[in-house]
C-alpha positions in Angstrom: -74.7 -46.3 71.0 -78.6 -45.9 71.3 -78.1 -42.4 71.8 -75.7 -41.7 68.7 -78.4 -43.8 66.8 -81.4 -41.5 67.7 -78.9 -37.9 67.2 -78.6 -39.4 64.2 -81.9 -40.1 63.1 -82.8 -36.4 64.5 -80.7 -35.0 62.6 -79.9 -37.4 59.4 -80.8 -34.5 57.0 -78.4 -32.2 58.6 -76.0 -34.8 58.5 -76.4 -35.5 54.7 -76.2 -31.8 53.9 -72.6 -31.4 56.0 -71.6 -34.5 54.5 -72.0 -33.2 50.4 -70.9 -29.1 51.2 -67.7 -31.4 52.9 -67.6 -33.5 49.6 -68.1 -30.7 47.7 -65.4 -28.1 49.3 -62.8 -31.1 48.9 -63.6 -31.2 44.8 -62.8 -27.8 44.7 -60.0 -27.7 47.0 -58.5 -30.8 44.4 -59.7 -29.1 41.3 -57.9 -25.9 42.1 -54.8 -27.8 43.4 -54.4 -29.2 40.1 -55.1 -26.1 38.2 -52.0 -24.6 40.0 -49.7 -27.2 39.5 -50.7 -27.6 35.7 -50.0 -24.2 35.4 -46.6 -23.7 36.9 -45.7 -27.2 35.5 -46.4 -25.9 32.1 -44.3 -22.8 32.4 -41.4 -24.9 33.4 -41.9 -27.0 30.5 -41.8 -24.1 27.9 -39.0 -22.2 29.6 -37.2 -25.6 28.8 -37.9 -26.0 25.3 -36.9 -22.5 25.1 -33.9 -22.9 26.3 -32.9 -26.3 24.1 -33.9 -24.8 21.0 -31.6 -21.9 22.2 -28.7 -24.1 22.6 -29.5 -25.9 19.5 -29.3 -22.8 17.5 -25.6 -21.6 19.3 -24.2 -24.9 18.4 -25.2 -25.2 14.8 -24.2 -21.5 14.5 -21.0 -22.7 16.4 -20.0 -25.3 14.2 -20.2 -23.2 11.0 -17.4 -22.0 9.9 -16.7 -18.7 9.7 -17.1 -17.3 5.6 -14.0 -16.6 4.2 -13.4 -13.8 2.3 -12.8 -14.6 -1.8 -9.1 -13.9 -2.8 -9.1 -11.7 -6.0 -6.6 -12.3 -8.4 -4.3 -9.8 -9.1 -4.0 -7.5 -12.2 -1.7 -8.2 -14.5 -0.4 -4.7 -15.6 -0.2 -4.3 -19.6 2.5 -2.6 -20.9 3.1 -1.2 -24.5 6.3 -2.2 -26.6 7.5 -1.6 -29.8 9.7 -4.3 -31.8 11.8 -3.9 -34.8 14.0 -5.1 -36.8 14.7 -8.5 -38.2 11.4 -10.7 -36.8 8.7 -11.6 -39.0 6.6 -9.3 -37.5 7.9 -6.1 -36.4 5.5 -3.7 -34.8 3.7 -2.6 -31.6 2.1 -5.3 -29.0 0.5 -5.2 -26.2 2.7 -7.3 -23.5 2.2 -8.4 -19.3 5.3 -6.5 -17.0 6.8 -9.7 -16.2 7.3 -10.7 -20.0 11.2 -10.6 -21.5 12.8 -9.8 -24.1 12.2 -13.2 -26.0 8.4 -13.4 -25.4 8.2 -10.0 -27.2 10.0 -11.6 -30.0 7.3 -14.8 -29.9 4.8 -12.0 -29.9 6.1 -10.8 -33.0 6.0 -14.2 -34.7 10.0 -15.0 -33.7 13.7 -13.8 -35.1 13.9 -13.9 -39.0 16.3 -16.1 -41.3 18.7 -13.3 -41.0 18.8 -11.9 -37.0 21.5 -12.2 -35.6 20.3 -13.6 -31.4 24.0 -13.1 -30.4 23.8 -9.7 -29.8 20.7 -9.7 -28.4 20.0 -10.1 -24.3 16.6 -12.6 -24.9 16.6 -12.5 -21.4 16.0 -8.3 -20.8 12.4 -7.8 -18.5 10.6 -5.6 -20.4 9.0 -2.1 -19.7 6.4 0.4 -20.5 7.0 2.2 -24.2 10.2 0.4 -24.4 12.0 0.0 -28.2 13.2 -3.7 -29.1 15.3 -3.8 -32.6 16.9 -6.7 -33.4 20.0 -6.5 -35.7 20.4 -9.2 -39.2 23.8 -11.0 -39.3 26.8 -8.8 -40.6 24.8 -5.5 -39.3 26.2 -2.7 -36.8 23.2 -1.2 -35.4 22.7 2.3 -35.6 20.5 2.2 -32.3 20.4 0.4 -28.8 19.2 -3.0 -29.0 16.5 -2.3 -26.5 15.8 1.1 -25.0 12.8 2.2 -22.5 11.6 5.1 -23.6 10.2 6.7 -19.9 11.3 10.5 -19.4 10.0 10.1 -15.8 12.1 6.8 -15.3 15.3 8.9 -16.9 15.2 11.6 -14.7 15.1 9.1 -11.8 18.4 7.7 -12.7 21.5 9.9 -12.6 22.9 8.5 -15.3 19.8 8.8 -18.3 19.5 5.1 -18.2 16.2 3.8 -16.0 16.4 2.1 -13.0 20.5 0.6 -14.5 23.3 1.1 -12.6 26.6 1.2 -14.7 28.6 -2.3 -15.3 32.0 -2.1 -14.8 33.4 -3.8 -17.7 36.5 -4.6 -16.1 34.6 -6.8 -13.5 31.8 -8.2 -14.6 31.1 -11.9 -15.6 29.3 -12.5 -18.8 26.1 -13.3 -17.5 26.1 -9.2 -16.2 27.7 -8.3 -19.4 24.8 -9.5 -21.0 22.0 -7.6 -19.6 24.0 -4.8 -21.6 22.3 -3.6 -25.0 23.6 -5.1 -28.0 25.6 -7.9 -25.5 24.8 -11.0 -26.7 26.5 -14.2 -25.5 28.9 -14.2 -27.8 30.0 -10.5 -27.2 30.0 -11.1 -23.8 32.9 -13.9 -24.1 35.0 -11.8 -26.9 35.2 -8.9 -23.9 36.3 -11.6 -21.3 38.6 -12.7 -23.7 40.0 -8.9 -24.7 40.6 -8.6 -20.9 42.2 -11.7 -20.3 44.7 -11.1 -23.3 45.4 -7.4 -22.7 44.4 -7.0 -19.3 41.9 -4.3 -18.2 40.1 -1.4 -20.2 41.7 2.0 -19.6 38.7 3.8 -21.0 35.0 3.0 -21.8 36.2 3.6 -25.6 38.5 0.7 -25.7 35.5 -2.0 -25.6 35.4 -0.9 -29.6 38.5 -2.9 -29.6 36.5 -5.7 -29.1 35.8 -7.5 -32.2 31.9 -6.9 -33.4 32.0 -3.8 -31.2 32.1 -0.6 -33.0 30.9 2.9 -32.7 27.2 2.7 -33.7 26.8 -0.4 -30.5 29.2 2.5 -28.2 26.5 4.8 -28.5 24.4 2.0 -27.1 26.6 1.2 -24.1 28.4 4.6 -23.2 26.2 5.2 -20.2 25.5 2.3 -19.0 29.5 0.9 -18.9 32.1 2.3 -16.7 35.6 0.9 -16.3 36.0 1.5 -12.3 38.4 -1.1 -11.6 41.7 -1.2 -13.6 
């Protein structure tokens, strides 16, 4: 132990000096180990807020739903159609495709005192440039109650009327006998009646037999009736 005591004392600056370059070295070993772990520490951290604010943003994208597209309503085509006769305000209007017969009639203010609705088909569709006349009680109408007036839909047809194939007038029920011109309701029964009391038509001219039915309303029907079944 003496002799440690006096190395010591010899040499107690040399001591001192190893003793704080030791101290020393060790700070700066400790200081840089904790610079490198700060470091890669911090990188990890933002690499992990980046990639929850990622996720974040998927979700809430996820979760909305997807825009839908807005559903335009459809045109309503407008036709042109031309009403005479006895309503209390004949003329030309503007009308939708889909309107009848009797919505061109409302158009035109409705039937007069003296129109006579039986011989008309209120329940016609309508068309482009068609003619609508309605008759007055007592009167034989010199024309077609309603008539589309389409060269392009008339040379479609074989038979000059658009888009109509002929009614047999032997056959048909009164609700087809009334999609005829100038066949009202009450028309419609007087042929079922004809038929049933003198059995079928032999020509397309007989149906002037029918009472109400003469020649002006035949020019109406002749190419739209045919009398196929006997």
């Amino acid at each position: 132990m003496d002799a440690i005591r006096e190395w010591l004392a010899c040499h107690k600056q040399e001591v001192i000096r190893f003793a704080v370059l030791f101290m020393f070295i060790a700070l700066c070993l400790f200081g840089l180990g904790r610079l490198i772990y700060g470091s890669t520490a911090g990188t990890d951290t933002g690499e992990l807020l980046l990639d929850e604010t990622y996720l974040a943003v998927s979700a809430a994208e996820s979760n909305q739903s997807p825009e839908q597209p807005e559903e335009s309503e459809p045109v309503q085509e407008i036709i042109i159609v031309d009403i005479k006769g006895a309503v209390k305000n004949p003329g030309v209007y503007r009308a939708e495709a889909d309107m009848r017969v009797i919505d061109i009639i409302d158009l035109a203010g409705g039937l007069s005192e003296t129109a006579d609705a039986d011989t008309v088909n209120l329940s016609q569709r309508v068309a482009d440039q068609m003619v609508i006349y309605i008759p007055a009680v007592g009167e034989e109408a010199d024309r077609p109650i309603t008539v589309a007036e389409n060269p392009l839909a008339e040379q479609e047809s074989g038979n000059g009327v658009a888009g109509t194939e002929k009614v047999d007038i032997n056959t048909a029920d009164a609700v087809l006998l009334q999609t005829l011109n100038g066949i009202g309701e009450k028309k419609a029964a007087l042929i079922i009646a004809y038929r049933e009391e003198n059995g079928s038509f032999q020509t397309i001219e007989d149906i002037m037999e029918v009472s109400g039915i003469g020649e002006k309303t035949f020019e109406g029907l002749k190419d739209l009736i045919t009398v196929g079944a006997k």
